[in-house]
C-alpha positions, 0 to 999 in steps of 0.5 A: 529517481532514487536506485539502490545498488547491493554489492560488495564489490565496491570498487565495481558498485562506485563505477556504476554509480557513477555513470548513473549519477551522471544520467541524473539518477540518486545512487545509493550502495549497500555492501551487504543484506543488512545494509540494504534492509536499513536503506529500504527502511528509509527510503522508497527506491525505483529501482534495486541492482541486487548481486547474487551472492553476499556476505550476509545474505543469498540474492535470492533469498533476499529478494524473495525477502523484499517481494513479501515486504511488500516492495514492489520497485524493479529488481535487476540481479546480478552474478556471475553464473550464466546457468539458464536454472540459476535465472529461472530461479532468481526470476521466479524469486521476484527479479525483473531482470538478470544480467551477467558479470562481467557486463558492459557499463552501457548495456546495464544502464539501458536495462535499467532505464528500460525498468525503470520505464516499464514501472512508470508508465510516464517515465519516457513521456514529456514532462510539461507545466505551462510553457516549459517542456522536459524530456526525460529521454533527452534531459532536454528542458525547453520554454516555449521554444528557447532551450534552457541549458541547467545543471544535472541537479537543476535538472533533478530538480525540475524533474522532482517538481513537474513528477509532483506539481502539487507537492510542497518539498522541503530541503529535507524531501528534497535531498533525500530524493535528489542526492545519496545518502552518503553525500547529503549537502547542506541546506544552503547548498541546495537553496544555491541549484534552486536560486540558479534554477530560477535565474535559467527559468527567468532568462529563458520567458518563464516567471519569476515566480515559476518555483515558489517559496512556501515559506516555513515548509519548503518549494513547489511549483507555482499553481497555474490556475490557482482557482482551480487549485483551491477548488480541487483542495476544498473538494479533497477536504471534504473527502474524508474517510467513513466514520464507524457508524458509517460502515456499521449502518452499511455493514446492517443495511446490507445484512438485512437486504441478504439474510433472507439469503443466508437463511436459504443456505442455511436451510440446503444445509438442513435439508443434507443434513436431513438427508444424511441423516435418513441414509438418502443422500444423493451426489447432487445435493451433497454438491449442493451443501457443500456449495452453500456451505462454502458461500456461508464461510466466506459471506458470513465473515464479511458481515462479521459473524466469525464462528459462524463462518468457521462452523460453515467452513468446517462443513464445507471440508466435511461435504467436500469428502468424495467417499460416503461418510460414516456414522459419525462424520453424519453426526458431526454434520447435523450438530453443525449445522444446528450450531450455524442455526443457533448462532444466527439466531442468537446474532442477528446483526453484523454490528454486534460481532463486527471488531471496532473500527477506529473513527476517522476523526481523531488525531492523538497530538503528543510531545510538542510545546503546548502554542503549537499543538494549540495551533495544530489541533485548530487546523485539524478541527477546520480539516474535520479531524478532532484532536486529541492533545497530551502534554508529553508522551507518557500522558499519551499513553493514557490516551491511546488506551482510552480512544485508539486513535486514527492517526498520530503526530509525536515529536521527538526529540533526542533526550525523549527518544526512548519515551517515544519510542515506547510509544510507537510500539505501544501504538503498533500494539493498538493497531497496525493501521494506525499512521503515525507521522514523526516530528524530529530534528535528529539526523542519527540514522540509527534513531531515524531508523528504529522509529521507522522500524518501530511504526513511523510513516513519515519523519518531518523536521521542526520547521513543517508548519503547523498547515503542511502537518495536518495535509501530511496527515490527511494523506497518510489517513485518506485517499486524495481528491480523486477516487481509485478504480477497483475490480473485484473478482467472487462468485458470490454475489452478496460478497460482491454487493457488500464490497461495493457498500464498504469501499464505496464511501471510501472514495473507491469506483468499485467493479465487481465481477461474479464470472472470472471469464469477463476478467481480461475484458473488464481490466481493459475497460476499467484499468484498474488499480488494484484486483481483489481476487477469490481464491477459490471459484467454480469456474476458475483458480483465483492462485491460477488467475493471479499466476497468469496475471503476473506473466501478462506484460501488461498486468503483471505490476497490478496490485493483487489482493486475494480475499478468502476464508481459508485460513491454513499456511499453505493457502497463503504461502501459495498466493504469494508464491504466484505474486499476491501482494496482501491476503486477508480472511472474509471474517476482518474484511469489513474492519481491515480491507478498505485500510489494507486496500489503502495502504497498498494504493497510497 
């Protein structure tokens, strides 16, 4: 596990440092904000030990920072104020835990390994693959019943395989997650810990064979069943996301068995109207418009009609008003709901205002030697992606603005960097959905870190063959062979129905759930991965849901997505003050929730 310490006390941060490396842990230090921010950019930490005050930056405000990008990993602060104010503030800032300079050496430790248990529910539990046993608690590691005594990096190691036993690590991935950044070894160096690793496996029962070569990628542990192994890697292959057509034919299937629905709130809305307009209207059916007005707003932008959502969102504010309207707020009601009968005329369907949503099937290829990109694109056409190749990455361009792509795969080299860099943000331009893998032998951190910055999922090195390349591409585009629990909280039932259509064909069990009062029970059954809640239902606060999830030990690491037709500032900064983890608007659900919900998951 990789944890990063923030603290310019150097001397201080070393000496920790230390007694964690020596609890098997990768350390890395970071002496001011900045430098944080660079780190965070390049690796995915555990766990981060942030100090209260820096040169360059508040503790507080620096971890407010990292919550809204989206990092997640425990945060410990540290300072040097024992006010109980100073603690509620950093806690309601997103910290897990607050600890005291000066502080025992001993203590912290165990409140780190206590995070780091509390994040990963499996950290504590014994690791097992066949005959071997590791204890992550003990740093014991037995086969069968004879105990194999390794090295704290032989033991790193095993641990990194048996957390990933269907994962190919190459010397690259290997260092970045077992050593610090500012004590990388050679290549050599680490095929030495894995020689000696094998020979202690060997003498202790296991198989010669027990960590494998994959020849031009990298190792992994050897399958245990490599039938079953095959099987379960055909039947992920065939998971493949929906295509465009897919997800309009569901998007029109749905339409067509609601409309008549949306057609009977539209007609409550004329029937206020009416009323408004003869000077009978009661409270009751003022309560009523306004009810439909807001289910209107939100179900209409799922199915894509954008103006007809905001004009029934302009009427719900108007139905919303507690004194009598006047003259010519009445007016303003009756033009909008002929405006809302005018637009659904006129836009029958949901395909014909839908934004286009990029076809899982096609993979810009750029800037490699043309045999290997050959090689590449044939392993993407057996994988069910169609490949786009360009000579060099200035032709790439020209594809990219013909055919957005689903994913893309550039190598770049130090004399093409600013070519590909130029690219990468014309790709971030296109869609920030898109993932973009980077092939690239340079080891400047300053370039690793503006391609990064620039768009780049993942850096590969030139060794990657051209069959790990196109699996590195299917996980970035894909969920993997097993489908992820989803519960889903609206008190619209059509919304509802309408999720389930679309996330559904992207290998999602979807639960929804019209009363939010059945939530806690649902969560205990379904164990959920990720909550998508409303912000606004008659019986519960979505923003009050959301806060009370992120007290509840249990639930309080839940990915929240709040999905809503509010669109005002004060909306969105309220739900990631309660701990949302994205917010997206009814009006893009169909073309951007199933990839943000994705992206959030993987």
């Amino acid at each position: 596990m990789r944890i990063l310490l923030v603290d310019d006390d150097e001397a201080l941060m070393a000496t920790l440092a230390e007694s964690l490396i020596r609890q098997r842990y990768a350390v890395d230090i970071a002496v001011n904000g900045e430098m944080a921010q660079e780190f965070l950019a390049l690796f995915p930490y555990d766990l981060i030990v942030l100090d209260r005050l820096l040169p360059d930056a508040e503790g507080i405000s620096l971890c407010q920072q990292f919550r809204q990008q989206g990092i997640t990993a425990p945060i410990l602060m540290l300072t040097a104020r024992d006010d109980s104010a100073d603690k509620v503030q950093a806690l309601d800032a997103g910290a897990d835990d607050y600890v005291v300079k000066p502080f025992d050496f001993e203590e912290l430790c165990a409140r780190i390994r206590a995070l780091l248990r509390r994040d990963s529910p499996g950290a504590t539990a014994e690791l097992t693959w066949g005959s071997l046993r590791l204890s992550p608690s003990t740093f014991e590691v037995f086969y069968d019943d004879h105990q194999l005594h390794i090295t704290p990096k032989e033991y790193a190691l095993l641990e990194l395989f048996l957390r990933h036993p269907a994962q190919v690590f190459s010397l690259d991935a290997i260092i970045d997650d077992i050593w610090s950044f500012e004590d990388p070894p050679s290549g050599d160096a680490v095929r030495t810990h894995i020689k000696g690793l094998r020979q202690k496996l060997k003498a202790g029962g296991a198989p010669k064979t027990f960590i494998e070569t994959v020849y031009g990628v990298g190792y992994r542990l050897h399958p245990l069943e490599a039938d079953a192994t095959l099987d379960s890697a055909n039947s992920a292959m065939d998971n493949r996301q929906p295509t465009l057509a897919d997800i309009k034919a569901a998007l029109a299937q749905a339409w067509q068995t609601h409309e008549g629905t949306m057609q009977e709130r539209l007609s409550v809305l004329e029937a206020t109207a009416a009323a408004m307009d003869d000077g009978l209207l009661s409270t009751d059916l003022q309560q009523a418009g306004r009810s439909q007005a807001h289910k209107l707003a939100g179900s209409l932008g799922c199915y894509g009609f954008a103006e007809g959502s905001q004009i029934a969102r302009e009427l719900e504010q108007l139905l919303q008003l507690t004194v009598p309207l006047d003259d010519h707020q009445t007016a303003q009601v009756f033009q909008l709901v002929q405006r809302l009968r005018q637009n659904l005329s006129r836009q029958t369907s949901p395909g014909e205002v839908a934004a286009p949503i990029a076809s899982t099937a096609q993979l810009l290829i750029a800037g490699a030697e043309d045999s290997f990109s050959q090689r590449v694109a044939a392993i993407a056409g057996e994988a069910g992606l169609r490949a786009m190749v360009a000579a060099s990455l200035t032709q790439a361009h020209a594809i990219l603005q013909a055919q957005p792509p689903t994913a893309a795969l550039l190598w770049i080299d130090e004399p093409h960097a600013e070519a590909g860099m130029e690219l990468l943000g014309a790709i971030a331009q296109r869609s920030a959905q898109i993932p973009v893998l980077v092939i690239t032998d340079s080891r400047d951190f300053q370039l690793r870190l503006r391609l990064v910055q620039l768009g780049a999922d993942r850096l590969l090195p030139s060794s990657t063959s051209p069959h790990h390349v196109i699996e590195a591409v299917q996980q970035a585009v894909r969920v993997g062979g097993a489908a992820f629990d989803i519960v889903v909280v609206d008190d619209d039932a059509q919304v509802l129905e309408l999720l389930r259509s679309l996330l559904v064909p992207w290998g999602m069990r979807v639960t929804t759930l019209a009363d939010p009062a059945q939530l806690w029970d649902t969560l205990e059954r379904v164990k959920p991965q990720l909550l998508v809640l409303d912000v606004e239902m008659p019986t519960a606060n979505g923003l009050e849901l959301c806060q009370v999830l992120r007290a509840d030990d249990q639930w309080r690491h839940l990915p929240i997505l709040f999905l809503t037709v509010h669109e005002d500032a004060q909306t969105l900064q309220q739900a990631f003050d309660v701990g949302a983890d994205d917010f997206i608007h009814k009006s893009a659900m169909a073309t951007e929730l199933p990839h943000r919900i994705l992206n959030r998951l993987q």
